[in-house]
N, C-alpha and C positions, 0 to 999 in steps of 0.2 A: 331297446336293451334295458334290462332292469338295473335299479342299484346295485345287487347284490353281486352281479357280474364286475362289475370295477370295486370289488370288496380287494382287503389286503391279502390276496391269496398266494398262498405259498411260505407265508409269511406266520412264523410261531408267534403266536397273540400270547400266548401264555407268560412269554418272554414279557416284562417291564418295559423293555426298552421298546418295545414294540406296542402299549397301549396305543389305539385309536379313536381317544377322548382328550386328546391335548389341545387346547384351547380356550383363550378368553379374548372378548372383544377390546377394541381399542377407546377408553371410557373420551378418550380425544374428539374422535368421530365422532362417537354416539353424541357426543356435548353439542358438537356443531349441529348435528339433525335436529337436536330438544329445542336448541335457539333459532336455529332457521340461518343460522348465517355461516360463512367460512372465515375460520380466523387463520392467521399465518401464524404460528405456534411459537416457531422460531424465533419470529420477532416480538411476544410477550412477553412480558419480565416474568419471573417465577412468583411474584406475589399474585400479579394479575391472573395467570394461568390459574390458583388456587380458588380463585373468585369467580371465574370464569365457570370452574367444576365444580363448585359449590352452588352458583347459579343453576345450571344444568340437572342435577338430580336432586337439589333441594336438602341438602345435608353439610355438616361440614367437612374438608376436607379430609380430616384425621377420621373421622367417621367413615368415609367411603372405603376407606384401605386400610379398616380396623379390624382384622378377623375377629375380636371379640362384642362385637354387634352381630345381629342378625338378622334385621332389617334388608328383605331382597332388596329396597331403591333403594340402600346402600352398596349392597355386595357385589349384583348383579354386573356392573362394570367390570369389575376385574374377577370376579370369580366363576368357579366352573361349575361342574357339576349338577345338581336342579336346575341351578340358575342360569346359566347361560343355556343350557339343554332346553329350556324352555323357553328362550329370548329368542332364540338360533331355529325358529321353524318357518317354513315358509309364508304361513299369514303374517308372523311379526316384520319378517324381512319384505313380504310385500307390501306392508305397508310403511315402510321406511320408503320406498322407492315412488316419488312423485308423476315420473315419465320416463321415457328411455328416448334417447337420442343420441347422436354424436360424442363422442370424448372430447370435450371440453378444452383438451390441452392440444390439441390438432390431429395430424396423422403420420410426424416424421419424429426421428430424432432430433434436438435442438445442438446436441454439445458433443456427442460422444458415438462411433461407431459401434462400439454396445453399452450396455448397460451399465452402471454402475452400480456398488453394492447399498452405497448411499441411499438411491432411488427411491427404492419399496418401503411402502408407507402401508400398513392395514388398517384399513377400512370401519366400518360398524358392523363387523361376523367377526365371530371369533375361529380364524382362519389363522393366526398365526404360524403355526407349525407350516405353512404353505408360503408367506410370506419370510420368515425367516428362512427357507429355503431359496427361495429366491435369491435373496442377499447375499448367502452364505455363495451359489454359485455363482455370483456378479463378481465377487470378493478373491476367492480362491485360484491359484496364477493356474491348475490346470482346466479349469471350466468357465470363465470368466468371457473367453470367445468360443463357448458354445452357443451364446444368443445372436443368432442371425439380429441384421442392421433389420429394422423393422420400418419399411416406410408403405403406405399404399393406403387402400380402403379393405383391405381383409389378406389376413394372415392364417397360414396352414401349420397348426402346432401339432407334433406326436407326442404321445404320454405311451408310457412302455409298463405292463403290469403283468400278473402270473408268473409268482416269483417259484420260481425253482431252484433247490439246495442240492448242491453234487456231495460227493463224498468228503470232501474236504472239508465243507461245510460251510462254502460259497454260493449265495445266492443271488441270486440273474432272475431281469426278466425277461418273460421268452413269449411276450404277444404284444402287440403295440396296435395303436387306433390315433388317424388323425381328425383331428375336428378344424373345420374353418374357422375365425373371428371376423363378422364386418365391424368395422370401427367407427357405424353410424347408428350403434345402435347399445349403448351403457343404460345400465340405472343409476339415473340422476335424481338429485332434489330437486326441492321447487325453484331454488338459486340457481340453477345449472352445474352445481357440484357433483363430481361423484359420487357415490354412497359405498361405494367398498375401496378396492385399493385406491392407491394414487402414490403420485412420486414428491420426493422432496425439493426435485428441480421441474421447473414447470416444462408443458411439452416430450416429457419425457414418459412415452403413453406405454411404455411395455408395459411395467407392474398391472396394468388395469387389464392389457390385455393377454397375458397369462392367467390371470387369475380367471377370466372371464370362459377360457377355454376352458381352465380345469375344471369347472361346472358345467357345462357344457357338456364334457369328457363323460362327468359322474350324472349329469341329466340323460345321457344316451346317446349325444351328439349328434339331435335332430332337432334342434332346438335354438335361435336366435335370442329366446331370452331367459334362458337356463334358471332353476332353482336351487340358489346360491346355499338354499340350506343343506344341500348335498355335500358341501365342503365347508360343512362348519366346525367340526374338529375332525383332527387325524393324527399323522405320526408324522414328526419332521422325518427323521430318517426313510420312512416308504416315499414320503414326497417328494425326494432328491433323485431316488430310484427310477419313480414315477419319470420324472422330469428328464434326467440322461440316457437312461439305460446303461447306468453303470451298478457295480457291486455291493456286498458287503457281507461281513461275514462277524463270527465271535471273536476275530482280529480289530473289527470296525465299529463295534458298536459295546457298550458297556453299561452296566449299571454301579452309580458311585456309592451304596452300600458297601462293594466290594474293596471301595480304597477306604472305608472307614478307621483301619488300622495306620492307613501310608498313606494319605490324603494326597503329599507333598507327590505321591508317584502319577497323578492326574497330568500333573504337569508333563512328566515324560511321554506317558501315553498319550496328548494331544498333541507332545514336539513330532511326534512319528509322524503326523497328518501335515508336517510345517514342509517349508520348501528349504529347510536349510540341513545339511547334516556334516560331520555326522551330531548324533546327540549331545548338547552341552547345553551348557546354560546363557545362551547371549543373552542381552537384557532385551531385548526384540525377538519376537519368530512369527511370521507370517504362515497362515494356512497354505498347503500347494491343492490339498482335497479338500472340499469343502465339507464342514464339522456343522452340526447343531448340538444343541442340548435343550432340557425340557425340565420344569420344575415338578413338585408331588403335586398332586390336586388332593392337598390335605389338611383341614382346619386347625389342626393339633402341634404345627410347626411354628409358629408365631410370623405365618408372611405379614408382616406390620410394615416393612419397605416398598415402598411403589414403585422402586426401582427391582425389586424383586418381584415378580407377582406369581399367585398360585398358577398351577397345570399352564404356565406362559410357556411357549417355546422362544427360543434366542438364537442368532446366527454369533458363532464362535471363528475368531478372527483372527486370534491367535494365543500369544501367552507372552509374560512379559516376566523379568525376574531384576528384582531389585537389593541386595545385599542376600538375606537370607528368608526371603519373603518374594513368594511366588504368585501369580495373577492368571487370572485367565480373561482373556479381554473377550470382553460380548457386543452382542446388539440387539436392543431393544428393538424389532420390528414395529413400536409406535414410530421409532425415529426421533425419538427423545428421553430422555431421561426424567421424568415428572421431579419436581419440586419435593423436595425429601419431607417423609410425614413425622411428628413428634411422637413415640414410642410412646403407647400409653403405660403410664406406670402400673399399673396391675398388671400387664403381662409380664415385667421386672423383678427378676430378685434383688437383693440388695449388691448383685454385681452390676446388676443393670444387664443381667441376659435374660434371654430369651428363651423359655425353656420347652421342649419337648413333652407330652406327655407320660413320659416316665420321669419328668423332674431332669432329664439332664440339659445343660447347654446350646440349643441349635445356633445362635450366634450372640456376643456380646460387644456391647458399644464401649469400646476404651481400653477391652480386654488384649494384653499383650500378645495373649498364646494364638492369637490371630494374628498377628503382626501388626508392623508398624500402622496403618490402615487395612480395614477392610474392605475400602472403597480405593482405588490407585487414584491418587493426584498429579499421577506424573505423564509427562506425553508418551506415547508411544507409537513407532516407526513413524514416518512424517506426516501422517495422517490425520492423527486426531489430537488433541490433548483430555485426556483421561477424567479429567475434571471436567470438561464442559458438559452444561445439561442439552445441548441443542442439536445433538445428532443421534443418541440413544448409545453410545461407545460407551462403553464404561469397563474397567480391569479388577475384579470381583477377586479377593483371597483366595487360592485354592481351598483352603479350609472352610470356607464357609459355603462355596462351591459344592462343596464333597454332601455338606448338610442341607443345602437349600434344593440342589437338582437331582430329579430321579436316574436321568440316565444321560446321554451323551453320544453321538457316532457320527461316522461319516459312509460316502462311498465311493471305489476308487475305479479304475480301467482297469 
């Protein structure tokens, strides 16, 4: 079966919210493959982690997550476009990969009857949009036990495509294909790492092995060691679709141009996806349908935060609200939040924003009309605390939200 055949059909491309170029790799991985070794991320300080990636591509820190350089061994990490398009082909992804053998991490779960959203970790593809999909359904209270307990030497995963719109202007899809996974057979490094997904608790082999199907799926699913460049970018939203066989419709899915007026109404439209109502403002709301969103893959926006990064997709968790300042809490599918970069003062007015190619604002450091932070330092539901860098959680302004992501959606039963 050709590529073309598991293409996003049914699906209006035309639509923003529906590009299928969303994707940058995880500059984390790639680092571990440049050095040969596996580092636990988690447990490095934020200096050393900066050292660590500066070692790795040979630049410094602030240089690698400076849109105003243009040095590919800089960019290439976290940007899209030429540059990971070019990174993301199958000779380069072939030769990241040393052997294929076993999953590294066994073949049961260690801790949890399914998955959790924590878990999924991406790899060295820039496959985000698929991984934060993942997350986003781990997370979400009504799909969270749609991941069957995975234990054995090979798993039968469905993926559901040919999306068809009824009059209402709900789209389903209406053809599905199972492919098998043996779980003796990953691309590894020469260490015995994985080389694309992996989880942030050990033994916990799902993330590698979805991910592994969904190439599989897009190789034809006749194939045990599938061409990972087939899912090297996509749409979070078809990927959720992809994954349940559930919905979505111009109820589910948005592009935040459209709140550029009412930014603050982001908020309401993501409380709609929470599991609480009716609508208000608690200072907690957890997702009940699982939500992504997706940044511009655009040079002209000043992405200079590495916690922000361009055409990245993110699993959205929920929203949080603090006096008069609203958040949307996200997840980083590195599974971490990098070490924050020093804003080069040339992108800087004398507010210290960061501006847009017509000269206006896309975000300011200190700036009020953002509110109190544009980064939440505060916990939220008893999950995370908003400031920590070691899980990739983070509660992002709506405001800045509205400016920094292209679109946004989910999908429901």
């Amino acid at each position: 079966m050709q590529e073309s055949e598991y293409s996003d059909r049914g699906v209006d491309m035309t639509n923003a919210v529906f590009r299928n170029d969303v994707g940058v790799r995880n500059p984390f991985a790639v680092a571990e493959i440049k050095l040969g070794k596996t580092i636990d991320w988690q447990k490095t300080s934020p200096g050393e982690k900066r050292k660590i990636i500066e070692r790795a591509f040979g630049a410094s820190y602030n240089e690698i997550f400076n849109p105003s350089h243009s040095n590919p061994a800089f960019l290439y990490p976290v940007k899209s476009g030429s540059g990971d398009a070019k990174l993301c082909d199958a000779a380069v992804l072939k030769s990241y990969i040393s052997k294929w053998g076993p999953n590294p991490w066994g073949n049961t779960y260690s801790d949890e009857s399914y998955g959790t959203f924590g878990d999924p970790v991406q790899g060295a593809l820039s496959d985000c949009y698929f991984m934060a999909a993942l997350s986003s359904l781990a997370f979400a209270s009504s799909t969270k036990s749609k991941f069957p307990r995975i234990a054995g030497s090979s798993f039968d995963i469905t993926f559901y495509d040919n999306f068809s719109t009824d009059a209402g202007g709900v789209s389903k899809a209406t053809s599905s294909s199972t492919v098998r996974v043996s779980n003796d057979h990953f691309p590894l490094q020469s260490n015995g790492n994985l080389v694309f997904a992996r989880s942030n608790t050990k033994e916990e082999i799902w993330p590698a092995i979805y991910e592994k199907a969904y190439a599989e799926w897009k190789s034809g699913g006749t194939t045990t060691e599938p061409d990972y460049s087939k899912i090297c970018q996509g749409n979070p939203v078809t990927a959720l679709a992809n994954l349940t066989n559930w919905k979505f419709s111009t109820a589910s899915v948005f592009e935040t141009k459209t709140f550029a007026t009412t930014p603050a109404a982001i908020y309401d439209t993501i409380a709609k996806a929470c599991n609480i109502a009716p609508i208000i403002y608690p200072n907690d709301r957890a997702t009940k349908w699982p939500v992504v969103a997706f940044t511009y893959d655009s040079s002209l926006l000043g992405y200079s935060n590495a916690t922000i990064v361009r055409n990245h997709s993110y699993s959205v968790l929920g929203v949080q609200k603090s006096g008069t300042d609203r958040y949307i809490v996200l997840r980083n599918p590195w599974g971490q939040v990098p070490p924050s970069v020093i804003v080069d003062p040339a992108l800087l007015n004398k507010n210290r924003c960061v501006l847009d190619a017509q000269g206006d604002p896309v975000i300011c450091y200190g700036d009020p009309n953002l509110g109190t932070d544009v980064l939440s330092t505060r916990p939220w539901m008893t999950i995370s605390d908003l400031s920590s860098p070691d899980d990739g959680i983070f509660g992002l302004h709506v405001t800045a939200f509205q400016k920094y992501f292209q679109g946004f959606g989910w999908v429901f039963s």
